[in-house]
C-alpha positions in Angstrom: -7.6 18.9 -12.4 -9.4 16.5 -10.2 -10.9 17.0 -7.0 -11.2 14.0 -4.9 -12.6 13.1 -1.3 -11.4 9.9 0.2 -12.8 7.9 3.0 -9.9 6.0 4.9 -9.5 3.8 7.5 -7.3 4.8 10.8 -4.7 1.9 10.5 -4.3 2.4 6.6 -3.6 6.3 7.0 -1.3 5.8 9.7 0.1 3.1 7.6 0.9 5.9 5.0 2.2 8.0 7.9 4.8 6.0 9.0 6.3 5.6 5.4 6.9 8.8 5.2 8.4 9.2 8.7 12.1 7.4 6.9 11.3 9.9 3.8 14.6 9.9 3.0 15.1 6.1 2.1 11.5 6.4 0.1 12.3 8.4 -2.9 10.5 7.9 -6.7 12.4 5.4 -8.9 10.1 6.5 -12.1 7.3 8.8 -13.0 4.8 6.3 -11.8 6.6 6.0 -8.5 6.6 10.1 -8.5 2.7 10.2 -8.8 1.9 7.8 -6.1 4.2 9.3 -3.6 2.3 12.7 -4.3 -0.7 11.3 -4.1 0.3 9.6 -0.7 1.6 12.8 0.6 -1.9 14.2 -0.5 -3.6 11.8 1.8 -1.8 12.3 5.2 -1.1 16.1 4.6 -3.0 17.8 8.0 -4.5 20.4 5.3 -6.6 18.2 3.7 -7.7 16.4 6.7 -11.4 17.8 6.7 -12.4 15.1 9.4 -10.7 13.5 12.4 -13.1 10.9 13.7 -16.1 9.7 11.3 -16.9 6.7 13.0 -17.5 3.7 11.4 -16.2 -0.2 12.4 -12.1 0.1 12.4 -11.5 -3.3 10.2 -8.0 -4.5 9.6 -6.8 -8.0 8.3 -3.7 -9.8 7.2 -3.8 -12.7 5.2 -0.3 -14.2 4.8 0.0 -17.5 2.4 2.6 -20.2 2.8 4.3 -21.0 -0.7 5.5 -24.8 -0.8 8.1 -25.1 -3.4 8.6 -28.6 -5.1 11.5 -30.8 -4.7 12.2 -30.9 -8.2 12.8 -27.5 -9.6 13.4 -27.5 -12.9 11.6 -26.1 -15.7 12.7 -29.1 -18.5 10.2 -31.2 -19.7 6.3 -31.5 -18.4 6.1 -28.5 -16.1 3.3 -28.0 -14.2 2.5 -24.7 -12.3 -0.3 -24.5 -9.4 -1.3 -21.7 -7.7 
């Protein structure tokens, strides 16, 4: 067994929160899935919430990339993939 302290920001935990507000669509699909959600749980469950308010600078950013798809899209011949 593992104990473990984690340091997380307000917007991420109630990120966490308000997946597990619609519980019933967010169910484990393999034992992989079935760890995570635990460990999700783990991290908004108000027992092991040993401090509200730690301060610190409240940082949150989205970075959301356009994808242009080429006119020709077939994979025959001299394919050449960018990123």
């Amino acid at each position: 067994m593992k104990l473990v302290e984690l340091l997380i920001g307000d917007t991420e935990y109630q990120k966490i929160k308000d997946l597990f507000q619609n519980e019933d669509d967010f169910n484990p699909m393999t034992e992989t899935d079935r760890i995570l959600i635990q460990a999700m749980r783990a991290i908004v469950s108000p027992k092991n919430l040993k401090e509200d308010n730690v301060g610190g600078e409240e940082t949150e950013s989205l970075t959301i990339s356009k994808i242009i798809e080429p006119k020709d899209k077939s994979l025959e011949g001299n394919v050449e993939f960018k990123v």
